[in-house]
Every structure is written in C-alpha cells, then in structure tokens.
C-alpha positions as CSV (number, residue, x, y, z in Angstrom):
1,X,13.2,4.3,-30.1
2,X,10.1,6.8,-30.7
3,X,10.5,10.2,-29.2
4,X,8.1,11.0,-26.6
5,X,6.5,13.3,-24.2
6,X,3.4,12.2,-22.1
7,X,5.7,9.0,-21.6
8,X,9.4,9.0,-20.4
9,X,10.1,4.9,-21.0
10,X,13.6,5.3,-19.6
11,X,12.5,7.2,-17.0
12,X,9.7,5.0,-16.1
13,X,12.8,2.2,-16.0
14,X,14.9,4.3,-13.6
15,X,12.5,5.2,-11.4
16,X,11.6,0.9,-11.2
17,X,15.0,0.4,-10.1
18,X,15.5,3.1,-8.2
19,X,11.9,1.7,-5.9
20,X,13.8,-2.0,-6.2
21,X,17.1,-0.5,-5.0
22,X,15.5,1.6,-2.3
23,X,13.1,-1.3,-1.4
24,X,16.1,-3.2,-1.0
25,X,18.4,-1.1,1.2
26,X,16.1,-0.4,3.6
27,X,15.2,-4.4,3.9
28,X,19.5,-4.2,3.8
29,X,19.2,-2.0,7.0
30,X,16.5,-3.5,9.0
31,X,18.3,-6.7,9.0
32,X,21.5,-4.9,10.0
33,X,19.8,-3.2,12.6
34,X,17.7,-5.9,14.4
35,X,20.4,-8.9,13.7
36,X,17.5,-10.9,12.0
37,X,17.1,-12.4,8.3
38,X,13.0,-12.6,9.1
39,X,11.9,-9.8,10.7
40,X,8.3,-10.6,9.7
41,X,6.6,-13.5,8.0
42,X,6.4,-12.2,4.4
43,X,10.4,-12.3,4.5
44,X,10.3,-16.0,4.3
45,X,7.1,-17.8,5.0
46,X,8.4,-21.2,5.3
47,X,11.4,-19.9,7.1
48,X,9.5,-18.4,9.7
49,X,7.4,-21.1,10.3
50,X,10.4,-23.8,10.6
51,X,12.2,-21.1,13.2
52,X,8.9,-21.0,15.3
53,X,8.8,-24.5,16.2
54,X,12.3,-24.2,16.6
55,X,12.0,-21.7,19.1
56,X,8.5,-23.1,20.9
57,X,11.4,-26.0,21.3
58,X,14.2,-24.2,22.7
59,X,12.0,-22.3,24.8
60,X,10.5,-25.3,26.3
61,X,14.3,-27.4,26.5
62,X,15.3,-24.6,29.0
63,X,12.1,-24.8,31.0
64,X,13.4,-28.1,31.6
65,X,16.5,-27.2,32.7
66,X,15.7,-25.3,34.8
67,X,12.9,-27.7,36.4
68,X,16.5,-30.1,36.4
69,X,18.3,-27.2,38.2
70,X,15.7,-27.0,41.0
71,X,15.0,-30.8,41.1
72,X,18.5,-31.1,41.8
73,X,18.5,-28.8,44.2
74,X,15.9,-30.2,46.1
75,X,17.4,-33.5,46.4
76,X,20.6,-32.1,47.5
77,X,18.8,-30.0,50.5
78,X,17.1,-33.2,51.5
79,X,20.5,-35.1,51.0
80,X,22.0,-32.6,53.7
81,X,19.7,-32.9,55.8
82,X,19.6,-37.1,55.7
83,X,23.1,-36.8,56.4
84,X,22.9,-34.5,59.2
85,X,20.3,-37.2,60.8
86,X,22.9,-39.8,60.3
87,X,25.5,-37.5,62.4
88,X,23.2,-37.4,65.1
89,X,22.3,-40.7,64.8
90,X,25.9,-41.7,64.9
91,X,26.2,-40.0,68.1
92,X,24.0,-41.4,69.7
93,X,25.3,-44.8,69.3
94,X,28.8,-43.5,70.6
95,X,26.5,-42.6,73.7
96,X,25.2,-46.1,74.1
97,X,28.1,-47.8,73.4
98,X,29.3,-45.8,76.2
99,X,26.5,-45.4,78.8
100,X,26.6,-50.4,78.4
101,X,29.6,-49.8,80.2
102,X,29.2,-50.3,84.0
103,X,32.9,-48.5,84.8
104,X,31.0,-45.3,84.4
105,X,29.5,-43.5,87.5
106,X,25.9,-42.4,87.6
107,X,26.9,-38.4,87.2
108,X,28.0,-39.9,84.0
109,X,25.2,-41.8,82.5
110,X,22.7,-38.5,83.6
111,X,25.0,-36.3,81.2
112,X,25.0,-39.3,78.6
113,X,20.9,-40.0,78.5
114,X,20.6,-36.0,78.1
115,X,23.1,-35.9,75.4
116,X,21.3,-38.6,73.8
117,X,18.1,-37.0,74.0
118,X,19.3,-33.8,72.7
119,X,20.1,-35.4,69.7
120,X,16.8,-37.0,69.3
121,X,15.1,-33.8,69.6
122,X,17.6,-32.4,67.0
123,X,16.5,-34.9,64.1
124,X,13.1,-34.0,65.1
125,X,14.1,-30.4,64.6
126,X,16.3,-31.1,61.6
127,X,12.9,-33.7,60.1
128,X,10.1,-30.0,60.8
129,X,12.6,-27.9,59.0
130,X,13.7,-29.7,56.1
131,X,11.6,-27.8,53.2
132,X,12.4,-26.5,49.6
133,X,10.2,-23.4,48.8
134,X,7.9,-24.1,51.0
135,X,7.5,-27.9,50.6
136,X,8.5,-29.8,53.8
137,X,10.8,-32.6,52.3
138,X,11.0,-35.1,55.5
139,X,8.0,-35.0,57.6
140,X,6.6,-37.5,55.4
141,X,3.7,-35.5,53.7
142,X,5.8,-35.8,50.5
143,X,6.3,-39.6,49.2
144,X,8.3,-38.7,46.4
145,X,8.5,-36.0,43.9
146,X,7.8,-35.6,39.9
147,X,10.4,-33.3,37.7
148,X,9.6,-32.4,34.3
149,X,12.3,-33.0,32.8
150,X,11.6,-32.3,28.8
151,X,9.4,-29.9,26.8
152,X,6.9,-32.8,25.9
153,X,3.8,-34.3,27.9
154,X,4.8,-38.1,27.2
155,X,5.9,-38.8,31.0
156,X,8.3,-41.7,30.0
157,X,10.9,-39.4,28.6
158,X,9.7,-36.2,29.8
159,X,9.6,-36.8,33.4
160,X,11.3,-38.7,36.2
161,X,10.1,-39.5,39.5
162,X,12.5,-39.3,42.8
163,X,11.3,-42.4,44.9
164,X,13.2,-43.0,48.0
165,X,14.3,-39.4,49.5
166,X,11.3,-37.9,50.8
167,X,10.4,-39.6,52.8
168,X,9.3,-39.5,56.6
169,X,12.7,-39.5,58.5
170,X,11.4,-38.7,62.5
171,X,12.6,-41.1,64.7
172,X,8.8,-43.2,65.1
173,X,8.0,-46.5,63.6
174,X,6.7,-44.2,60.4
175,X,10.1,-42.6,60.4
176,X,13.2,-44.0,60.5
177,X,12.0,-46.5,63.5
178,X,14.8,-45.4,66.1
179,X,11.7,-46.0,68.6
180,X,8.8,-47.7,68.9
181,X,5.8,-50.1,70.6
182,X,7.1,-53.8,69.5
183,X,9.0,-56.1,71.4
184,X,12.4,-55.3,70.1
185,X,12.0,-51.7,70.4
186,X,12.5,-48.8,73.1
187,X,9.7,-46.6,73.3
188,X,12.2,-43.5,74.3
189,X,15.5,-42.2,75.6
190,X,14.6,-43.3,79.2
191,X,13.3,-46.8,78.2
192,X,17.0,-46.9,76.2
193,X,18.9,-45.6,78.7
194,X,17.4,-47.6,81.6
195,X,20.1,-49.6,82.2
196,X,23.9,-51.1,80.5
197,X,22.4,-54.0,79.2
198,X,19.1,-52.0,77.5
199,X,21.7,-49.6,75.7
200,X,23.7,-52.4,74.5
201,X,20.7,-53.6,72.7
202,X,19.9,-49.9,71.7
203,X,22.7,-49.9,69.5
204,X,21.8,-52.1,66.9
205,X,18.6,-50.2,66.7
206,X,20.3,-47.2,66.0
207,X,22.9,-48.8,63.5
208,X,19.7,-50.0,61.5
209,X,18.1,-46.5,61.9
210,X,21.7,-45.3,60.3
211,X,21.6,-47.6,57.7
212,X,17.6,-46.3,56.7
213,X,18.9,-43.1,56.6
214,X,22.3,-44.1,54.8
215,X,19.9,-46.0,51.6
216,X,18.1,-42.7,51.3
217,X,21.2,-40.4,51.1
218,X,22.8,-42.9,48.7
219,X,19.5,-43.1,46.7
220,X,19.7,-39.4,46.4
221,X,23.1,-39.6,45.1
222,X,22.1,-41.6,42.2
223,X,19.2,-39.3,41.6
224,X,21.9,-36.4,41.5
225,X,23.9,-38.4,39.2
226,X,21.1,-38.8,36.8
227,X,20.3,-35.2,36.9
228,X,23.5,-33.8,36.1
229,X,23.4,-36.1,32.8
230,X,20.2,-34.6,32.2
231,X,21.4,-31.4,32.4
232,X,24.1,-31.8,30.2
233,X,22.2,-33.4,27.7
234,X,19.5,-30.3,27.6
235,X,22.3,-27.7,27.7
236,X,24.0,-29.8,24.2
237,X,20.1,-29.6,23.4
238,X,20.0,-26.3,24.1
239,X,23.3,-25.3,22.2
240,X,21.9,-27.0,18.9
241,X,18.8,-25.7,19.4
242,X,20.2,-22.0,19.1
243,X,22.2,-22.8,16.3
244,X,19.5,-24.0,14.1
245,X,16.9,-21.2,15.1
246,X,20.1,-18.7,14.3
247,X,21.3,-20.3,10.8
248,X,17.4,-19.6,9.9
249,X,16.5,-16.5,11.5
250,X,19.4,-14.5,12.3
251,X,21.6,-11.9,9.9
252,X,24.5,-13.0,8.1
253,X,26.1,-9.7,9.1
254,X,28.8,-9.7,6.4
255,X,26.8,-10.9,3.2
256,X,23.8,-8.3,4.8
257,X,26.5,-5.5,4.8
258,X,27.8,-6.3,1.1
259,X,24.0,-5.9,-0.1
260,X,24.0,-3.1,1.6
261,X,27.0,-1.9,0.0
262,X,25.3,-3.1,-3.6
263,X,22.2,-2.1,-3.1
264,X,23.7,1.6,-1.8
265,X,25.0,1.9,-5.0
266,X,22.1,0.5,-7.5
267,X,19.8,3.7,-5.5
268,X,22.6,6.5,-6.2
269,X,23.0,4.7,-9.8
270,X,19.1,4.8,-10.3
271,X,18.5,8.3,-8.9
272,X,21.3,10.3,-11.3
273,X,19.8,7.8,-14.3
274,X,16.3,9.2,-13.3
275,X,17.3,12.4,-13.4
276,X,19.3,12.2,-17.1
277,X,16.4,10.2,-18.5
278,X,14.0,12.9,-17.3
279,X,16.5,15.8,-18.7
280,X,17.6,13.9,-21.8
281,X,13.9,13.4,-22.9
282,X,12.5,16.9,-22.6
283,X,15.6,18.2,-23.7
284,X,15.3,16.4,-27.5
285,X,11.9,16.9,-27.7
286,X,12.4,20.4,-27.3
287,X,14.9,21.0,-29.9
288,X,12.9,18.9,-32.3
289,X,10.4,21.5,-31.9
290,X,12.4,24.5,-31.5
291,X,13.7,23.5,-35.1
292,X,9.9,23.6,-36.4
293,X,9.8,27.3,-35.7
C-alpha cells in the first residue's frame, strides 16, 4: 500500500464505520427508548404500511366494542324496566282477583281500586322515565334500535338491529293494551273495578298485558345473549389484533439491547482505529522525510 498524505485510506475506512456504528446505536437507542421497531416509515416501508391497516383495524374493532358495551347496556335498562311493569302488572291482578270476591266489604274494595290505580300510574311513570343518554326507550318514539357492531360499513355483519324491546309499553291500546275502547276492554281503573264480575274479567286482560310485557323482556334476553358473544368474539379480535400490530411494530427488547451492546462496541472500536490510522499515517510519512534531510 502507497504512502500517503492528502489521503488517509485507513482513516477514511474508520471514520465509514465509525458513522455506520454510530448511525446504528442511536437507531439501537431510539427503539429502546420508544419500544418500537418502526419509529418512522423509512425504517421499514412495507412494515409500516402492513401495521397501519393493522392498527386503522384494531382501532375500529374496539369502537365496536364499545358500541356492544353500550348496546348492551341499553337493552338491559329497558329489560329492568319491562320487568318492573310486569311487577306492577302482577299486582294488579292479585288486586282483581281479590276485589271479584263479594266476601269483601266496600272499605275494602275503595283501598283495592286505589291500590290498583297507583300502580297504573306507576307504569306510566316507570314508561316517561325509561331513557338511555337521553333516548326515551318505552314511550314508543323508539321502534327499535341499530348497534354497529364491527369496524366495516357492510350492515349484514357489521350491524344488528334490536326489534322487539323498545317499544311503547303505557298501558293504552298503543302500549301494552291493559285498557282500551273495544268491547272486551275497560276503558280505566273505575270501569275495571266497577263491580266483582267486571274485575273477574279484568284479569285476563292483565295476564295478557303480562304476557306482552314478558315476550319483550325475554326478547331482550336473547338480544343480551347475542351481545355477550359478540363481545367476546371482538375482545379475541382485539387480542390478535394487538399481537400482529406488536410482532411488526414493536421492539424486540432483548435482540435491540444485544445490537446495542454490538453496535456500542463497533463505535469505541472505530473511534480508537480512527485515531491510530490518523497517527500511524503522519507518523511514517514523517520519518520518511525526516530521513531525506
């Protein structure tokens, strides 16, 4: 090898590595430092791009879940309520199963007919308050509700629709018809409670009124049923989502930490090379013309 001073080869060589080695320890220590592999896109193109949809993904699978979460919980409010109309409901046949016997005395049947009518006025209460953030769930403005149920806009398996809970649940022919203007039907408490035989044919009304109300609660019991098998098929979704879009993106931290290690001591290696190449060269070269003189 020629003997040189305007160009120090071996020098030039170190210093290469030395940038490589530097280059990659700080790379080394930005993926130790954030816990991802791809910090940018120029780490791995393709990478990134195959992580993105990956994430857009997972991000919209637990959107979902949580649209299942609240779904659920709507159904269940409604549920509570339906079954705290069928309470009433069967209390008020108790009442006219009592007030068709004639061994009671007329004290009696006053305290039975306003019984009764508290209770109407309770499902009427129970129907105006029934709401889930701020949606009224009974009064019958809500037919049935739609849940997104998956990160996608194809509706047959990204949505479901809850049919048979919300709806109108007062006590008119719209409702659950415990009154009402036809022939076989009491237009109140008082028309109910006029006499034995008129609340002996009352309670058949009300056991049908129970059994409207009894469909929905069951129907929302299904619709819960579904739901939770939903919601554990988006949190498995969920759970192999993250695994994927961490096998791409994040930091193996203990192969990171042995490049870091490596590439540690490639930079000290460079750096005292460097400096002998630069020493070594000037050093011959000036003997070679110290020996001219």
């Amino acid at each position: 090898m020629s003997i040189t001073i305007n160009s120090n080869v071996p020098a030039l060589i170190a210093r290469n590595a030395l940038t490589r080695a530097t280059w990659s320890l700080n790379k080394s220590m930005e993926r130790l430092s954030t816990g991802n592999r791809i910090n940018s896109a120029a780490d791995d193109p393709a990478g990134y791009y195959y992580a993105s949809g990956i994430n857009s993904e997972l991000r919209g699978t637990q959107t979902a879940y949580q649209n299942v979460a609240a779904g659920s919980n709507m159904i269940s409010l409604a549920e509570g309520d339906l079954s705290a109309i069928n309470d009433q409901l069967e209390r008020i046949k108790d009442l006219a199963t009592q007030y068709a016997n004639d061994s009671i005395t007329d004290e009696e049947r006053k305290a039975i007919k306003l019984e009764a009518q508290q209770r109407v006025d309770e499902i009427e209460r129970i129907v105006e308050d029934s709401e889930f953030n701020k949606v009224k769930l009974l009064d019958g403005s809500k037919d049935g509700a739609r849940l997104q149920i998956g990160a996608g806009s194809d509706a047959a398996t990204n949505a479901i629709y809850v049919n048979g809970v919300f709806l109108n649940a007062s006590t008119g022919q719209d409702g659950i018809k415990l009154f009402g203007d036809g022939a076989d039907q009491f237009a109140d408490i008082d028309a109910a409670f006029k006499d034995a035989e008129s609340a002996s044919d009352f309670i058949d009304i009300v056991q049908a009124s129970a059994d409207i109300v009894t469909e929905r609660i069951a129907t929302a019991g299904a619709y819960q049923a579904r739901l939770e098998s939903i919601s554990d098929n988006l949190l498995t979704k969920n759970e192999n989502l993250t695994a994927a879009y961490s096998t791409v993106m994040e930091t193996d931290i203990s192969t990171e930490t042995a490049n870091y290690v490596k590439n540690q001591i490639l930079q000290q290696t460079a750096s005292s090379l460097l400096i002998q190449a630069n020493q070594s060269s000037g050093i011959i070269a000036l003997n070679l013309i110290g020996s001219l003189a």
